[in-house]
C-alpha positions in Angstrom: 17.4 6.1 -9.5 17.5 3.4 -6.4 15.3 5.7 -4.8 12.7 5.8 -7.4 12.6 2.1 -7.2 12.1 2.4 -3.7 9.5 4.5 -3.6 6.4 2.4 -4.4 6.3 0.8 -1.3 7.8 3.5 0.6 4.9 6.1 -0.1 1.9 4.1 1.3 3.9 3.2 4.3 4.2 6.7 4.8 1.2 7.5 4.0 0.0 4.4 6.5 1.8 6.2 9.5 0.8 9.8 8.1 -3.3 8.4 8.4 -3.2 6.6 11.6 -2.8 9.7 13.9 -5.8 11.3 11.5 -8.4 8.0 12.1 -10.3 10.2 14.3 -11.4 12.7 11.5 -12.5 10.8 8.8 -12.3 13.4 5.8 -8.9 13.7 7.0 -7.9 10.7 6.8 -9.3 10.0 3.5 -7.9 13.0 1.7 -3.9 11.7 3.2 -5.2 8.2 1.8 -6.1 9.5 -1.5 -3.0 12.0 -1.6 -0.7 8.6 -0.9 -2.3 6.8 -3.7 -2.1 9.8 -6.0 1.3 10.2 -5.4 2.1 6.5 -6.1 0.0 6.9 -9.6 2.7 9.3 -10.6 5.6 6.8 -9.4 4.5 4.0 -10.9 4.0 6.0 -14.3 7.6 7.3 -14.2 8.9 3.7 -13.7 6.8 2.7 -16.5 8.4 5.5 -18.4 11.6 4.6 -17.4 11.3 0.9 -17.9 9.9 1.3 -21.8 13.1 3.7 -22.4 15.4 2.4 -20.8 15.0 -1.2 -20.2 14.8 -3.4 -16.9 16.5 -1.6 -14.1 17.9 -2.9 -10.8 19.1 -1.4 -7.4 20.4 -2.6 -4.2 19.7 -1.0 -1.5 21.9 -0.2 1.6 25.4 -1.1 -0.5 25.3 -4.5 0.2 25.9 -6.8 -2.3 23.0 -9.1 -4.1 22.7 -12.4 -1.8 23.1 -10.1 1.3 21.4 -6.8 0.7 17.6 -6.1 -0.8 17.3 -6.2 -4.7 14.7 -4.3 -6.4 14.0 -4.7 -9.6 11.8 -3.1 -12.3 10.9 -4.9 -15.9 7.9 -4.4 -17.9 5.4 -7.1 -15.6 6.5 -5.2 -12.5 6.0 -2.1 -14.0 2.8 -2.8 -15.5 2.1 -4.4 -12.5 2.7 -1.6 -10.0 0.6 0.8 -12.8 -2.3 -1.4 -12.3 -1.8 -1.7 -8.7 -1.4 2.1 -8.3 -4.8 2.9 -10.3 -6.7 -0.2 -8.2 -5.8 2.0 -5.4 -6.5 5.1 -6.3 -10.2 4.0 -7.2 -10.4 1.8 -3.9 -9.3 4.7 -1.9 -12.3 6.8 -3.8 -14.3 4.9 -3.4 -14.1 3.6 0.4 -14.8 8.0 0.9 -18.4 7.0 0.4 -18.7 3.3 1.4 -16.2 3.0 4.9 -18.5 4.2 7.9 -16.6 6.3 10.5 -16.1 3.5 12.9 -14.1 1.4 10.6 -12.3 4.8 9.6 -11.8 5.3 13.5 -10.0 1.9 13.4 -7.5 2.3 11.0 -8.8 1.5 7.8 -7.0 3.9 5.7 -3.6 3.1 7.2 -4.1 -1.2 6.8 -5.2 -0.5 3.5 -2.1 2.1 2.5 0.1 -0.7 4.1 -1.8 -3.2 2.2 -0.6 -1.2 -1.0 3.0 -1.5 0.1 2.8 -5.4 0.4 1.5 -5.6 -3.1 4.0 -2.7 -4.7 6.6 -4.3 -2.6 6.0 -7.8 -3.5 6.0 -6.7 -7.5 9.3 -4.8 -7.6 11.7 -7.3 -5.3 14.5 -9.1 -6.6 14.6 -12.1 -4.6 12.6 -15.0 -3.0 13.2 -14.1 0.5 11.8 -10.4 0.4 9.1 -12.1 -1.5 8.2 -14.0 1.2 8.8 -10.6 3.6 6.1 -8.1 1.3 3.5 -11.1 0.9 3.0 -11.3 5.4 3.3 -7.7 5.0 0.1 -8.2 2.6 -1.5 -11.1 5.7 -0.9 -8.9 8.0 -2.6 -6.1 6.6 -5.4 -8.3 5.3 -6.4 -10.0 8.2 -6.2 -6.7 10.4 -8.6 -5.4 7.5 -10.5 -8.6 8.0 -10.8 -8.0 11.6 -11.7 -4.1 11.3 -15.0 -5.7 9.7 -16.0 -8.5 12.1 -15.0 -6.0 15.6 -17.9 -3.5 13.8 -20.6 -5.9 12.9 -20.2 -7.2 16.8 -20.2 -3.7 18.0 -23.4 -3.2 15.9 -24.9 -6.4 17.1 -24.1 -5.8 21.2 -25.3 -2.1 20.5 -28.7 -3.6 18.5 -29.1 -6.1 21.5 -28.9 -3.3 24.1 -32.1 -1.7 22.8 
């Protein structure tokens, strides 16, 4: 059951390290994206499940006890929350099929955005302030980097429409 707690975060980082090595075929890298968020559809509605039969749930992970070791926990908000996080994604990861050109693919899109994912599941289902803190720069971090992706194509696209 600690596992299942686990996994919302744990797929799209996965998934993040599965699409990188794919960036250079976009239809590739799309389908492992869309996989990722498919798969973390069907978590999130098994801890919703298992939240509204069986109440909040908690786990530690590694053995360690609560002020030491990593606390997740799942309650209704986080559960809703990760369900509504989970069908976000799924639709963003749709949708960017059509709307992410290749070069922005060939960048890593897919894999900021699945580790994008992880921040937000990850920051819904913790325990304690300090991994908190830990899932929301894992959020920055994508974020900017997906920020960047953006501005490093339109300059591309300006340098190659000035070369002409």
């Amino acid at each position: 059951m600690s596992w299942l707690l686990a996994l919302p975060f744990l797929i799209p980082i996965f998934t993040a390290l599965a699409a990188f090595p794919a960036r250079g075929r976009p239809l590739l890298c799309g389908s492992i994206s869309i996989c990722g968020c498919v798969l973390m559809l069907g978590i999130a509605i098994a801890i919703m499940i298992l939240v509204e039969t069986g109440g909040p749930r908690a786990a530690q992970m590694g053995d360690w006890a609560a002020p030491f070791g990593i606390t997740l926990v799942a309650d209704r908000l986080s559960a809703v929350m990760l369900l509504i996080s989970a069908i976000v994604g799924l639709c963003v990861s749709l949708f960017s099929l059509s709307d992410i050109d290749e070069k922005r693919v060939k960048l890593g899109f897919h894999s900021f955005f699945q580790l994008l994912l992880a921040g937000v599941c990850g920051s819904f289902i913790t325990g304690d302030l300090f991994n908190l803190y830990v899932w929301f720069e894992v959020m920055l971090i994508a974020s900017f980097a997906l920020l960047v992706l953006g501005e490093i194509v339109s300059s591309w696209m300006a340098v190659l429409n000035m070369s002409r």
